[in-house]
C-alpha positions in Angstrom: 0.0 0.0 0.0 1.6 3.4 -1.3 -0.1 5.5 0.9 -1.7 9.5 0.6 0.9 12.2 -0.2 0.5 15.5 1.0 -0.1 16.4 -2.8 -1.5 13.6 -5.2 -0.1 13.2 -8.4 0.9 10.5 -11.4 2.6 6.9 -10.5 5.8 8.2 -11.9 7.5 9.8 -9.3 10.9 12.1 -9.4 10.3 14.5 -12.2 11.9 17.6 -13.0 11.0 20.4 -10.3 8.7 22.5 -12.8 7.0 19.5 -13.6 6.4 18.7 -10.2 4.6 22.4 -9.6 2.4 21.7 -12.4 1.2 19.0 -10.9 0.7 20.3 -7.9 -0.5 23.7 -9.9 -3.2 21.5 -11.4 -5.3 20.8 -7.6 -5.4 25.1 -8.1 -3.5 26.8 -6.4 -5.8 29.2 -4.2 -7.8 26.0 -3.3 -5.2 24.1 -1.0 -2.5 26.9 -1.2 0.1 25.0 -0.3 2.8 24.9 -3.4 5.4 26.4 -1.9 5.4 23.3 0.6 5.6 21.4 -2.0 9.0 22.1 -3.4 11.2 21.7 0.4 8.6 18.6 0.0 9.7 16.9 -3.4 13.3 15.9 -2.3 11.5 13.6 0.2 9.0 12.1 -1.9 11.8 11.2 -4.6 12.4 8.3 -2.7 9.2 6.7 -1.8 8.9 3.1 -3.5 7.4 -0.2 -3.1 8.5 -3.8 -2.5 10.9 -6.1 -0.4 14.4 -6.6 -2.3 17.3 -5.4 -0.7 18.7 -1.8 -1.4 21.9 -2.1 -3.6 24.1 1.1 -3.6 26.2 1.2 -6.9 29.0 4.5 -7.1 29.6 5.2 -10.8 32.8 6.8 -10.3 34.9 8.9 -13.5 38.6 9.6 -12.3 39.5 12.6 -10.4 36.6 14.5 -9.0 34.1 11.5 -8.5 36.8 9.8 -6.5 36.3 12.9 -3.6 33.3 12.0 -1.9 31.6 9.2 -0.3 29.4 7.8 -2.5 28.0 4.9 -0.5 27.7 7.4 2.5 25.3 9.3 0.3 23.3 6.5 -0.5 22.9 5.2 2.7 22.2 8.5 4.3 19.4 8.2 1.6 18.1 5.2 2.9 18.2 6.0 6.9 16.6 9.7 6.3 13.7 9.3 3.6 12.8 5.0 4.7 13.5 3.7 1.1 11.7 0.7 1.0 14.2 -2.6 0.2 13.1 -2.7 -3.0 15.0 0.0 -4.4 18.5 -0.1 -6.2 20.2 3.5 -5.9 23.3 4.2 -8.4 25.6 7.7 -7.5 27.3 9.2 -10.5 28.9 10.8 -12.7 30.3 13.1 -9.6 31.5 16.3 -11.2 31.9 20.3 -9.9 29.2 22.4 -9.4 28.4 26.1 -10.0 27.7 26.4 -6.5 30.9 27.2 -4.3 32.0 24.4 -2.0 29.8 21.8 -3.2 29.6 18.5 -6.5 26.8 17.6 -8.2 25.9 14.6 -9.1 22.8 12.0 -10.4 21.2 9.5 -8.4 19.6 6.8 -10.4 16.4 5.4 -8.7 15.5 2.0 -10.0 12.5 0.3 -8.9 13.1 -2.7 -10.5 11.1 -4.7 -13.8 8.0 -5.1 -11.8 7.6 -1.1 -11.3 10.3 0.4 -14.1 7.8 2.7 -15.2 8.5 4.7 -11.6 12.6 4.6 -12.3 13.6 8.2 -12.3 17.0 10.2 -12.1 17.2 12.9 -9.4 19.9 15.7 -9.8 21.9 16.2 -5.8 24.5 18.3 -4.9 27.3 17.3 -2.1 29.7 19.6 -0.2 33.0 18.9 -0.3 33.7 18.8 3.1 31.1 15.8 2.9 28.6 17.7 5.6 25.8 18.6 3.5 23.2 16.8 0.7 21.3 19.3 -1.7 18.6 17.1 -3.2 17.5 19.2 -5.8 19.4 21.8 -7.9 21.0 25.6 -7.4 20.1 28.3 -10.1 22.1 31.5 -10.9 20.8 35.1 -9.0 21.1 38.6 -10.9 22.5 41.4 -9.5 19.0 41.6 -7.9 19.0 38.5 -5.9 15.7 39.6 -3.9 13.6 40.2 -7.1 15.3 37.1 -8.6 14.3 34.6 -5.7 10.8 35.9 -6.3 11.5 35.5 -10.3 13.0 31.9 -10.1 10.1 30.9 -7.3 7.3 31.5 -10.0 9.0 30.1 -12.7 9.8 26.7 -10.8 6.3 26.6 -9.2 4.0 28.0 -11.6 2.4 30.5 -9.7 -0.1 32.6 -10.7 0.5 35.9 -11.7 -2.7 36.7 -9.4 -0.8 35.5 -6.3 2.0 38.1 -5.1 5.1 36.4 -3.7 7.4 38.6 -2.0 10.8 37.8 -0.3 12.1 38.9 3.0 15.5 39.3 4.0 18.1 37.4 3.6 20.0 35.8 6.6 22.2 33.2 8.1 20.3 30.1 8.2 21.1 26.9 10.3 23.5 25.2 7.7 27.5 27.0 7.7 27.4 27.4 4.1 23.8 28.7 3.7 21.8 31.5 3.8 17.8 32.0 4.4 15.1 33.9 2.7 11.5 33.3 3.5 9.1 33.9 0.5 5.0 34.4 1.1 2.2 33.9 -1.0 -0.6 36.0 -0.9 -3.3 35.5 -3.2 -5.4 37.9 -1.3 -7.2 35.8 1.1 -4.6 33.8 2.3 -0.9 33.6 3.1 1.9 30.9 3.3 5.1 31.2 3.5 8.3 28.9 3.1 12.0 29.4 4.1 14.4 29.0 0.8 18.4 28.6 0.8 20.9 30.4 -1.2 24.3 30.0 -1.0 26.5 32.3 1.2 27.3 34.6 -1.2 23.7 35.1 -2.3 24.4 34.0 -6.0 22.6 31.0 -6.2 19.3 30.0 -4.8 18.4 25.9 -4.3 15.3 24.8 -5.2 15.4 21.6 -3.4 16.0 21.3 0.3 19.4 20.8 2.1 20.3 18.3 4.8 23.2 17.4 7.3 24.7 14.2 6.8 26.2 14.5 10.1 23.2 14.0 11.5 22.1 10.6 12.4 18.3 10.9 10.6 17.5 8.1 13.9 18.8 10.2 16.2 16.8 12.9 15.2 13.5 11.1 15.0 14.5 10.2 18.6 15.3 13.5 20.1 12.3 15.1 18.3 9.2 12.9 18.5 7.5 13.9 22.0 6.3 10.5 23.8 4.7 11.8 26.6 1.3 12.6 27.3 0.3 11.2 24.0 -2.5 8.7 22.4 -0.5 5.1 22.6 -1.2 1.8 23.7 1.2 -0.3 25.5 3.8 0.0 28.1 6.1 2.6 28.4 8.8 0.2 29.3 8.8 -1.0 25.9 12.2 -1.8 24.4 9.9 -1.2 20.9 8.0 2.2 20.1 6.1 2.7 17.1 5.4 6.4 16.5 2.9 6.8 13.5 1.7 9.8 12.2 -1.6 8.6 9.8 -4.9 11.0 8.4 -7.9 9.2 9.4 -9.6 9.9 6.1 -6.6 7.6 4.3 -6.9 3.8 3.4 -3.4 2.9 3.5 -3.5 4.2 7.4 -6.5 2.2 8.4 -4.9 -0.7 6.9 -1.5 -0.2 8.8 -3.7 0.7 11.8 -5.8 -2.9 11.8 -2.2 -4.9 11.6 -0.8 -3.0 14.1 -4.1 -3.7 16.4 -4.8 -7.1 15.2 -2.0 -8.2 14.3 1.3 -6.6 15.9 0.5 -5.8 19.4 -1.3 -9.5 20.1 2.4 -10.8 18.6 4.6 -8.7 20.5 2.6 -7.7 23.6 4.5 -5.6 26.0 7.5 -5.6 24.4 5.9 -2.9 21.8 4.4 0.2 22.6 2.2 2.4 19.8 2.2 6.1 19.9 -1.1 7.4 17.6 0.2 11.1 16.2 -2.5 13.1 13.7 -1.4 14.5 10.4 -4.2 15.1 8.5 -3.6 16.1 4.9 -5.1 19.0 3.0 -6.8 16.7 0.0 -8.7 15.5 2.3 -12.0 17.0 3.5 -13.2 15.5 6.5 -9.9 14.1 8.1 -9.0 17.2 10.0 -12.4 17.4 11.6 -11.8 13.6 12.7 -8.6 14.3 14.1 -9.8 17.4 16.0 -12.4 14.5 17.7 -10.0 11.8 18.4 -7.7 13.8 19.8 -10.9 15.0 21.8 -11.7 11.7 22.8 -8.4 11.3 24.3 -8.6 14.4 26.5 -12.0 13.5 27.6 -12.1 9.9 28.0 -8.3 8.6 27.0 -9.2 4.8 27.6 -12.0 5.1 24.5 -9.2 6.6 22.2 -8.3 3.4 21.2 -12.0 1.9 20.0 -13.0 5.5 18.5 -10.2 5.4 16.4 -10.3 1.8 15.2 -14.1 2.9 14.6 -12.9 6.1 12.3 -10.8 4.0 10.2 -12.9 0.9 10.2 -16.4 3.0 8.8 -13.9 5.4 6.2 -16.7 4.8 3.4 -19.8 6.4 5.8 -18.2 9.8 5.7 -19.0 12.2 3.7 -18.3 15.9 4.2 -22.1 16.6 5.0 -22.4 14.1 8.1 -19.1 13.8 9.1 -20.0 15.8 12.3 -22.7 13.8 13.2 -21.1 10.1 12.6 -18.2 11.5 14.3 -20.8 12.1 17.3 -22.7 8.8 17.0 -19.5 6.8 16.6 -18.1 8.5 19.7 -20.9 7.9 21.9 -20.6 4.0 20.7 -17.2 4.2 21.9 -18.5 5.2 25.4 -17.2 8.7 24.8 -19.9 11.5 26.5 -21.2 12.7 23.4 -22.0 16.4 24.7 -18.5 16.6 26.2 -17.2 15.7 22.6 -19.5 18.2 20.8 -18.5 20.9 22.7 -14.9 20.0 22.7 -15.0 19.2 18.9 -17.3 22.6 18.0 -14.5 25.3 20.5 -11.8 23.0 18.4 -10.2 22.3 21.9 -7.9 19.7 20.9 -6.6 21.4 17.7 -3.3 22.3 19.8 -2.6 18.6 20.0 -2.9 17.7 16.3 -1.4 21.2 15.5 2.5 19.7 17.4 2.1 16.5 15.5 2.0 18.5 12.3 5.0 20.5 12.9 6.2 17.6 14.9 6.0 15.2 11.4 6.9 18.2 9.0 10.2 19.0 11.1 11.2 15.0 10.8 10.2 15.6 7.0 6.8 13.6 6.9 4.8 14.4 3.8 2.6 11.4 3.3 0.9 8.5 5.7 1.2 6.8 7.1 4.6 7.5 7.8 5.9 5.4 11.0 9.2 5.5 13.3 10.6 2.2 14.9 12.7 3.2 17.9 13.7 6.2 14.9 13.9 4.0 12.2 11.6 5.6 9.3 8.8 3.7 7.7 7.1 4.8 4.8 4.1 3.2 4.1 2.2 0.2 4.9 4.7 -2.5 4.4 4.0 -6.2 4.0 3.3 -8.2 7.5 6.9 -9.8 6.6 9.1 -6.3 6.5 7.0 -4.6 9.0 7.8 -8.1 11.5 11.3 -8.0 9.9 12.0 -4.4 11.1 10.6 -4.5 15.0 12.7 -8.0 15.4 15.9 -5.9 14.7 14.8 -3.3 16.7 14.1 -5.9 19.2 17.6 -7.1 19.2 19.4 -3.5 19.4 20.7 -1.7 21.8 17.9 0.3 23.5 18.7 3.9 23.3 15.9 7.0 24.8 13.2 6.8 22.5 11.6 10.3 22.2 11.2 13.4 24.9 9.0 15.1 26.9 
């Protein structure tokens, strides 16, 4: 099961960053206004595949510059920070220098195999040269005008509307040594979004992509960022296994994750696994934020019924409509032994929206753009893998080294 990205588009996945726009361009753009998400998004749903083989990492290496970086570092940064699934063979190269100061580019080749070669893609990176820091994406040349040229190269790469007026602030030093920040809004009169861009520290060159730190262990950071207290889980907290998913309740591949992990998982495991239940509702959808704003409701209320209301929301997906959500979301809570005026009035002031408001930025900061999208002890899942991987993966986790799973 594939799973619901935060934007919908074609099977083929990986395409050039102005075709990606249009795609996302095509949902319109004053509708979910949320393309300039989408571009720090793409880089992580380049590598978002199907299937069970193992990941081979290939370097095609020319002489001289190629030779200077890591190439099976980069690939298996790749793997630990984005979950690619084991199906996917990644090949690095050629490695040459790049326009930007400091840094190589390079091509990764993404090959899904025969059974899904229709998805196989090439994605353009670009790699420091002090091997700290991964560019998925690309770095375009600024005029003498580097303001009015972020805004320029901005529209061009996401098609925006002329109607929508995209400004940029100034620049400044962001949290990467060799980059600097810009923040560019959208306003298409009604609404505004904005979304922090990198240029490099000279200001000649803005990325459309989004940089990361290969010096940071991706597992470590799902670990010191996902909050584990005071949330929605079943199990002990003694666990030596902790499944952090972040799932829409209006998505089929999450209910289906959600019934093995209920039925299927925590009857096999028992204590030795504990489930931590975060929201992340996606904007396609039209009734899942209003779900999440009652489960998360339920939890505050009555947090022993979470469980059953939620199974309940995922179970009855094909009853909602946009019309009666409210209502079923009322009937089904009451069936759950939740007090149905306490959840009215909780859902109607939007009491709990706090809550599913920190697993948003909670997910987003960890680089979460689809669901489900699950953690084991850190370890990224994308997906609703077969029973075999998803059994695969907790066993290992079973057998490491326990290490503090989350904060406060």
């Amino acid at each position: 099961m594939a799973g619901d990205r935060l934007f919908v588009g074609p099977a083929r996945r990986g395409k050039e960053f102005s075709n990606v726009a249009r795609r996302f361009n095509s949902r319109r753009f004053n509708k979910g206004f949320l393309i300039l998400a989408g571009l720090a998004l793409v880089a992580v749903c380049l590598w978002v595949g199907v299937g069970t083989a193992r990941i081979e990492a290939r370097a095609a290496r020319t002489s001289g510059t190629s030779s200077a970086i890591n190439t099976d570092r980069i690939v298996r940064y790749i793997r630990e920070r984005f979950g690619v699934p084991e199906s996917v063979k990644l090949t690095v190269g050629p490695v040459a220098d790049s326009a930007l100061p400091g840094f190589y580019q390079a091509v990764v080749d993404v090959d899904y195999g025969e059974q899904n070669k229709q998805q196989n893609t090439k994605q353009s990176i670009l790699v420091s040269k002090d091997d700290r820091y991964l560019v998925i994406g690309s770095a375009v040349p600024l005029g003498a005008n580097a303001k009015a040229e972020v805004v320029q190269k901005v529209r061009e790469a996401l098609k925006v509307p002329a109607t929508v007026q995209l400004t940029a602030s100034a620049f400044r030093p962001s949290e990467f040594a060799l980059f600097n920040q810009t923040q560019v809004t959208a306003d298409d009169g009604k609404k505004k979004q904005s979304q922090n861009f990198y240029l490099s520290k000279n200001d000649h060159f803005l990325v459309l992509g989004q940089v990361f730190s290969m010096n940071v262990d991706p597992m470590r950071e799902a670990l010191r960022t996902i909050v584990t207290q005071n949330q929605p889980s079943v199990g002990p907290t003694t666990a030596r296994v902790t499944i952090v998913e972040y799932a829409d309740l209006q998505c089929p591949s999450c209910a289906h994750l959600h019934e093995v992990l209920e039925k299927q998982v925590l009857p096999k495991y028992g204590d030795k696994i504990r489930v931590i239940f975060k929201e992340f509702p996606l904007p396609m959808h039209d009734w899942s934020g209003e779900a999440a704003i009652a489960n998360e409701c339920a939890y505050q209320i009555e947090p022993s019924a979470f469980l059953n209301y939620r199974t309940m929301i995922f179970a009855r997906q094909s009853s909602f409509t946009v019309a009666n959500v409210r209502d079923l979301l009322l009937q089904y809570g009451q069936e759950a032994g939740i007090d149905r005026l306490r959840l009215a009035a909780c859902m109607d002031a939007k009491a709990s929206l706090p809550r599913i408001e920190a697993d948003k930025r909670e997910g987003e900061k960890l680089g979460v753009n689809r669901t489900p999208t699950s953690f084991i002890n850190g370890r990224r899942v994308e997906g609703a893998p077969s029973d075999a991987d998803l059994y695969k993966i907790i066993d290992e986790a079973l057998t490491e080294k326990p290490e503090k799973k989350g904060k406060g």
